[in-house]
C-alpha positions in Angstrom: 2.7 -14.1 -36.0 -0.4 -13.1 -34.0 -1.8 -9.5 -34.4 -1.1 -7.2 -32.2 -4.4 -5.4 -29.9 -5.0 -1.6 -29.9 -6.9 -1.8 -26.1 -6.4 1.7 -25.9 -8.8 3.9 -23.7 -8.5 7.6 -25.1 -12.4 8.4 -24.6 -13.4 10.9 -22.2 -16.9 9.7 -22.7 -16.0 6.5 -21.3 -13.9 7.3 -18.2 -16.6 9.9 -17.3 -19.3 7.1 -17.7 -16.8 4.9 -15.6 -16.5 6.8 -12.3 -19.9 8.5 -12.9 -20.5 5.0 -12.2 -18.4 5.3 -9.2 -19.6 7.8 -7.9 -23.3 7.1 -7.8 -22.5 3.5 -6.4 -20.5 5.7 -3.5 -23.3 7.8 -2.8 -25.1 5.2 -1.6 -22.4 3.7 0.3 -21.4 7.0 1.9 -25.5 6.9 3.2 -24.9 3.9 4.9 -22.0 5.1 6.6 -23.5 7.9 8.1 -26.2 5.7 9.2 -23.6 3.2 10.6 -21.7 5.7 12.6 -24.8 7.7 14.0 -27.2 4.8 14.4 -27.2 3.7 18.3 -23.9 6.8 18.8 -21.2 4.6 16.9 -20.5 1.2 15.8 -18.0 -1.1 17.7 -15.3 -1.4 15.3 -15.7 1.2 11.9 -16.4 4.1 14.2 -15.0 3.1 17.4 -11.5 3.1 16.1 -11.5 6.5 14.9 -12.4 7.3 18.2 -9.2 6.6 20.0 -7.6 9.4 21.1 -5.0 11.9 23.2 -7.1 13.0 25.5 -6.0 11.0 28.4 -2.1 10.3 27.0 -0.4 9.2 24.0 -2.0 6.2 22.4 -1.5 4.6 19.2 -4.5 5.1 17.0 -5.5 8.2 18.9 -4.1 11.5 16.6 -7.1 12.1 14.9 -10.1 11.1 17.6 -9.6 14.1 20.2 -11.0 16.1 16.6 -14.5 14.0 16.9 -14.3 13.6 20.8 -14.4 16.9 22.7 -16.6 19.1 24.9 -17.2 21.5 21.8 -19.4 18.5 20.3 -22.0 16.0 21.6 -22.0 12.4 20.8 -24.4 12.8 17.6 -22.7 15.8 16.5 -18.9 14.6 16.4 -20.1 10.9 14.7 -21.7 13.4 11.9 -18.3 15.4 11.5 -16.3 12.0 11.5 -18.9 10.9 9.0 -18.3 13.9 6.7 -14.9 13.3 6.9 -14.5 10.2 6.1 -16.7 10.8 2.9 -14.1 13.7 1.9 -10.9 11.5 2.5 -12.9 9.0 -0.1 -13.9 11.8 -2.6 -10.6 12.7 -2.7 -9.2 9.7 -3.9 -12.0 9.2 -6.7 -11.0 12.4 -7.6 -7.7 12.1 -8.1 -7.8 8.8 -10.0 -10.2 10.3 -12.2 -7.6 13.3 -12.7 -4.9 9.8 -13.4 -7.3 8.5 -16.2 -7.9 11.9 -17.7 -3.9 13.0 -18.1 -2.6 9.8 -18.6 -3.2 7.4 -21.5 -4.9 4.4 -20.1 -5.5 1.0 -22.1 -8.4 -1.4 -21.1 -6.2 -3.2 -18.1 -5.9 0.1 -16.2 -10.2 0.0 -16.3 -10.0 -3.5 -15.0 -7.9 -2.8 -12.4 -10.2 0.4 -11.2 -13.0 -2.3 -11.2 -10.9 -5.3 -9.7 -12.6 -6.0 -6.2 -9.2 -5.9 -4.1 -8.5 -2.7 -5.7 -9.3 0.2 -2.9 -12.2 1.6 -4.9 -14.4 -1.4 -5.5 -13.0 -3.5 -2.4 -15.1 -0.7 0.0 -17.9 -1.4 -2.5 -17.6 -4.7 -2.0 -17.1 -5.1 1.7 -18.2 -2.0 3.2 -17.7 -3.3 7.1 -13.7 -3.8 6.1 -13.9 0.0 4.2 -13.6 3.4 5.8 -10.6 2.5 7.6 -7.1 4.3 8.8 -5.8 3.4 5.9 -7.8 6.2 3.4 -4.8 8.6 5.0 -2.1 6.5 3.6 -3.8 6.2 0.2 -4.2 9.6 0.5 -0.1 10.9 1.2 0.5 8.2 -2.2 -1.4 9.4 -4.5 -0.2 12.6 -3.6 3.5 11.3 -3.9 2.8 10.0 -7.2 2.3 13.1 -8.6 4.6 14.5 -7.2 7.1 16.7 -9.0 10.9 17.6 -8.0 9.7 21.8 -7.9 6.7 21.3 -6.2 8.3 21.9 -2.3 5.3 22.7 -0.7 3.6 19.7 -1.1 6.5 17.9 0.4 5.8 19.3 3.6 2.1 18.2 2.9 2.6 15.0 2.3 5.0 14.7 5.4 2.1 16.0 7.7 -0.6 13.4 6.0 1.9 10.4 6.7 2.5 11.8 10.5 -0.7 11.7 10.8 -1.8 8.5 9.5 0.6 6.4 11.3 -0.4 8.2 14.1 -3.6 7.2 13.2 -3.1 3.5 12.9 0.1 1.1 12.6 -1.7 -0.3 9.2 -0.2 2.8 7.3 3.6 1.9 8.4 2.5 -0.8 5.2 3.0 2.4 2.8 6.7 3.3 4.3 8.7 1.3 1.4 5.9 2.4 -1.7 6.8 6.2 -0.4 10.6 5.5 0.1 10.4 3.7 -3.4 8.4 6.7 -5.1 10.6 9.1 -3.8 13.5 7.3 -5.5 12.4 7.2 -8.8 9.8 10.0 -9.5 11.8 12.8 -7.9 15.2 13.7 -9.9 17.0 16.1 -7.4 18.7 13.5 -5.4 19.2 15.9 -2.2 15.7 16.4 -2.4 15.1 12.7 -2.3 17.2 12.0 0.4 15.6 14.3 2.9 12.0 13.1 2.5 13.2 9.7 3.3 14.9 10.4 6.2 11.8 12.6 7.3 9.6 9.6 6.8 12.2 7.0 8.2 12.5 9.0 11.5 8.8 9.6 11.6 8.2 6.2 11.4 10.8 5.0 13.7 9.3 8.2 16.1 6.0 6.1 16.2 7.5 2.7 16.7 9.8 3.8 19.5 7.0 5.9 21.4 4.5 2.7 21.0 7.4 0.5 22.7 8.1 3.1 25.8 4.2 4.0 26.6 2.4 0.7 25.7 2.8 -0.4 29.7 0.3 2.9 30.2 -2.2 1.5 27.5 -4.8 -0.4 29.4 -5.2 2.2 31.9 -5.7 5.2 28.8 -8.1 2.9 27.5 -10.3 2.5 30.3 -9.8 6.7 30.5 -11.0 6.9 26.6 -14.0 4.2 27.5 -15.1 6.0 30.5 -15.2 9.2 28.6 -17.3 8.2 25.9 -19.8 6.8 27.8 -20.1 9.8 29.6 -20.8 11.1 26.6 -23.5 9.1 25.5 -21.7 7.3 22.6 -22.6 3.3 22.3 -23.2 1.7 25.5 -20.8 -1.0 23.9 -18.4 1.4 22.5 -15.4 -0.2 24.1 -16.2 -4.2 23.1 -14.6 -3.6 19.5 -11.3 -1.9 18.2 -11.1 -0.2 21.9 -10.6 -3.1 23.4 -7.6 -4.0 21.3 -5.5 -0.6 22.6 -3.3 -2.5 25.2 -2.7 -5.3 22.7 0.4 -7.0 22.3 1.6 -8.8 18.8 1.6 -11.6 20.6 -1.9 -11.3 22.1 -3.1 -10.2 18.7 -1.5 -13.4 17.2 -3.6 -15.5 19.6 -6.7 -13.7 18.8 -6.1 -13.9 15.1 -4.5 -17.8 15.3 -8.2 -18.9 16.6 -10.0 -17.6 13.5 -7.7 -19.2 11.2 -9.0 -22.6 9.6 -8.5 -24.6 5.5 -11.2 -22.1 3.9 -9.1 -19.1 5.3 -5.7 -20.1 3.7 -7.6 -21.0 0.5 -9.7 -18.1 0.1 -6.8 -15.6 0.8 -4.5 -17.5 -1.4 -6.9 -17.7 -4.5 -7.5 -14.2 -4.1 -3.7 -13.6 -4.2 -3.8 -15.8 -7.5 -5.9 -13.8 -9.0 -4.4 -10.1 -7.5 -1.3 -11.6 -9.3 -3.2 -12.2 -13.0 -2.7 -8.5 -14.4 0.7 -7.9 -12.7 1.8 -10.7 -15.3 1.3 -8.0 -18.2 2.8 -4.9 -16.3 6.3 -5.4 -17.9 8.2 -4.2 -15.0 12.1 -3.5 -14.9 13.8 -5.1 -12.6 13.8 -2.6 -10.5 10.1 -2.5 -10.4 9.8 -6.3 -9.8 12.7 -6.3 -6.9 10.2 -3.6 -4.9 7.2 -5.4 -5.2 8.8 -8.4 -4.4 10.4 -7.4 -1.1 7.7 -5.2 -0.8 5.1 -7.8 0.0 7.8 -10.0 2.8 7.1 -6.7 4.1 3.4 -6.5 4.8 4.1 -11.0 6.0 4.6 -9.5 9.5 1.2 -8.2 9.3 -0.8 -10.7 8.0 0.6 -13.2 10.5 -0.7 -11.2 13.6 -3.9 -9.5 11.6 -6.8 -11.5 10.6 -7.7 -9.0 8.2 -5.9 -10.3 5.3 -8.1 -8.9 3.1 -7.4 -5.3 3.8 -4.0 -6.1 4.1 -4.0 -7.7 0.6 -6.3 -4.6 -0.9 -3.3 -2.3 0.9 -0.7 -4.1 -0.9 -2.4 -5.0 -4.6 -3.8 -1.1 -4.6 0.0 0.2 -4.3 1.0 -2.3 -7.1 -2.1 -0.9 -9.5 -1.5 2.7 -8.3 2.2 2.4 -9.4 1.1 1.0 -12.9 -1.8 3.5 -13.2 0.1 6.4 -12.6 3.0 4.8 -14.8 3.9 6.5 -18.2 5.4 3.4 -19.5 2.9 1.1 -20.2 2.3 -0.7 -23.5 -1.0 1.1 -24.0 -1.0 0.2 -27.9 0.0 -3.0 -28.9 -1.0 -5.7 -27.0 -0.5 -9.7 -27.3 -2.5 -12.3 -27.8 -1.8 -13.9 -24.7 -2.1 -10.1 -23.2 -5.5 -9.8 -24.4 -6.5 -12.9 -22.8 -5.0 -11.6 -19.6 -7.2 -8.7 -19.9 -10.4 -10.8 -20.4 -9.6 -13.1 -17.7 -9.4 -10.2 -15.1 -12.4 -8.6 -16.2 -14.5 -12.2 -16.1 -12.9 -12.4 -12.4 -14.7 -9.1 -11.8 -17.5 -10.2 -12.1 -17.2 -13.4 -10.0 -15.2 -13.0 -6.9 -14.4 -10.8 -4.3 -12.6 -9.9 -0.9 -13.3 -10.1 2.6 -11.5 -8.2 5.1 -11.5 -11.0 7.3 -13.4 -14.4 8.6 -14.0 -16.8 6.4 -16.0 -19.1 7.0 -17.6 -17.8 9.8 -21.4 -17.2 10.2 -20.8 -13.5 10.1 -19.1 -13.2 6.7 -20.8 -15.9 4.7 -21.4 -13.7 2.1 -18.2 -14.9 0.1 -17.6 -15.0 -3.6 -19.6 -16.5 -6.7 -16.5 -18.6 -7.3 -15.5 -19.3 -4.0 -19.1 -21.3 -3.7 -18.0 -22.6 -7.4 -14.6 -23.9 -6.2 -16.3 -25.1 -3.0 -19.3 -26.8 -4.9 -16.8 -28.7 -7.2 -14.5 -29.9 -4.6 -17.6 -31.1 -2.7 -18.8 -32.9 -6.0 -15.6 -34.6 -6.4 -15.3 -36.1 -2.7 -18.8 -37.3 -2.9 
């Protein structure tokens, strides 16, 4: 019989060295972001989407931009405030995996997840044009939930207001509806307790769909409002060429958009990296109730990568709830380990090393920056036809 592995991480030492790590690789990103969104009053896409706003009508994506876009603040100064908060949405999250890995036993899978580049943390590292996103306010209401105990009542209401808001925000955090509904079912014992969150979040969510479906017919005409306004401002002369112009919208048009980008290297790339998302989940041991959510969980987020061409910050969405749920798990196996375990483990840290995630287009001249092994796999292929 093979011996069994102790891979267990009980050093302080080394989880502070870990996100020390983190957090000085951060610093630098959070320096380009404030250059980003300042330099020439915005960029067309990053910035520009936080931008969208009430100020002319209700507008999906707009809750949050009437804070940076106001008569209180010029151009310069409300890119610097969006700036700063963008930064705290992201310190936050550092901060409270850190707090994960300090209270609850880890083993040496848990630190290749953190470091696993379609994991949240290093995928903004990674691809910092597909980072700083919507999404950071959905990360931010789970990891919140998952700590979340059945006397702690006050942060229900918190956590209700941060999911308002981010769907408000963006459509992309309706993809964290079933991981909250699921959380709430199984972390929180007082059943009444349970069963009012969910219909909170279930009418809040059906609230946003139902307002998108009556108001959309106004959209193009709010979105000339909000690009007239922020050139007035003096924002980006070109403001309104990126995630602006994408307000009125349809799933349909967005499907046409998306179906033109689409080509062999996409559907390759996306479904290696899905491959190799899938490597460590093989280890988890999950119940069966575990494996029936992720399971249905991810037919969930199909609708979305079919009219998205940002599969990889879909895929980062949906692999980051599947790691966050195992992270913040007090079941794992953190002491004995398998052979075929350890070599799990190995395999996703070599993969570290060697890959990584777009958030969308490959193949295209403006995200040819892909993967070590994606040139590997591409190299070998090309060796074998010739």
């Amino acid at each position: 019989m093979l011996k069994k592995v102790n891979l267990v991480v009980s050093s302080k030492t080394f989880v502070n060295t870990i996100f020390l790590f983190l957090l000085f690789r951060y610093i630098l990103v959070f320096q380009d972001l404030i250059k980003l969104n300042t330099d020439n009053n915005g960029d067309l896409f990053i910035t520009a989407d936080w931008l969208i706003n009430f100020n002319h009508g209700f507008v999906r994506r707009g809750i949050l931009g009437s804070l940076f876009v106001n008569d209180i603040f010029n151009a310069y100064t409300g890119l610097l405030l969006l700036s700063f908060f963008q930064i705290g949405v992201y310190l936050f999250i550092i901060y409270k995996l850190y707090i994960y890995f300090l209270r609850i036993n880890q083993n040496l899978l848990s630190i290749a997840i953190l470091l696993n580049p379609i994991f949240l943390i290093y995928f903004s590292l990674n691809d910092f044009r597909g980072s700083f996103r919507k999404e950071i306010l959905g990360f931010t209401a789970l990891l919140l939930v998952l700590e979340l105990k059945s006397k702690e009542k006050n942060k229900f209401l918190l956590i209700q207001i941060i999911y308002l808001i981010a769907i408000f925000s963006s459509e992309m955090n309706l993809l964290f509806y079933p991981a909250l509904m699921y959380i709430f079912f199984v972390n929180i014992q007082e059943k009444s307790l349970v069963r009012i969150n969910q219909i909170i979040l279930t009418a809040t969510s059906s609230i946003y769909v139902l307002m998108y479906l009556f108001t959309r017919n106004n959209y193009q005409e709010i979105e000339n409002n909000i690009c007239n306004e922020l050139l007035s401002k003096n924002f980006n002369k070109n403001i309104c060429e990126g995630s602006i112009s994408f307000i009125h919208s349809s799933a349909g048009e967005y499907f046409t958009v998306s179906n033109s980008y689409y080509n062999n290297d996409y559907f390759y790339f996306y479904g290696l990296a899905i491959f190799i998302a899938s490597i460590p989940v093989s280890i988890f041991k999950l119940n069966k109730t575990e494996s029936i959510f992720h399971i249905s969980n991810f037919f969930f987020f199909v609708p979305f990568l079919i009219i998205s061409m940002d599969w990889g910050r879909i895929l980062s969405i949906y692999f980051s709830i599947v790691y966050l749920i195992y992270i913040t798990s007090n079941k794992k196996n953190i002491k004995n380990n398998s052979f075929f375990e350890v070599s799990v483990i190995l395999i996703t840290i070599f993969f570290n090393f060697i890959w990584k995630v777009q958030h969308c287009c490959i193949g295209f001249d403006f995200y040819d920056t892909e993967s070590i092994l994606w040139n590997l796999i591409k190299f070998g292929y090309g060796f074998y036809l010739n």
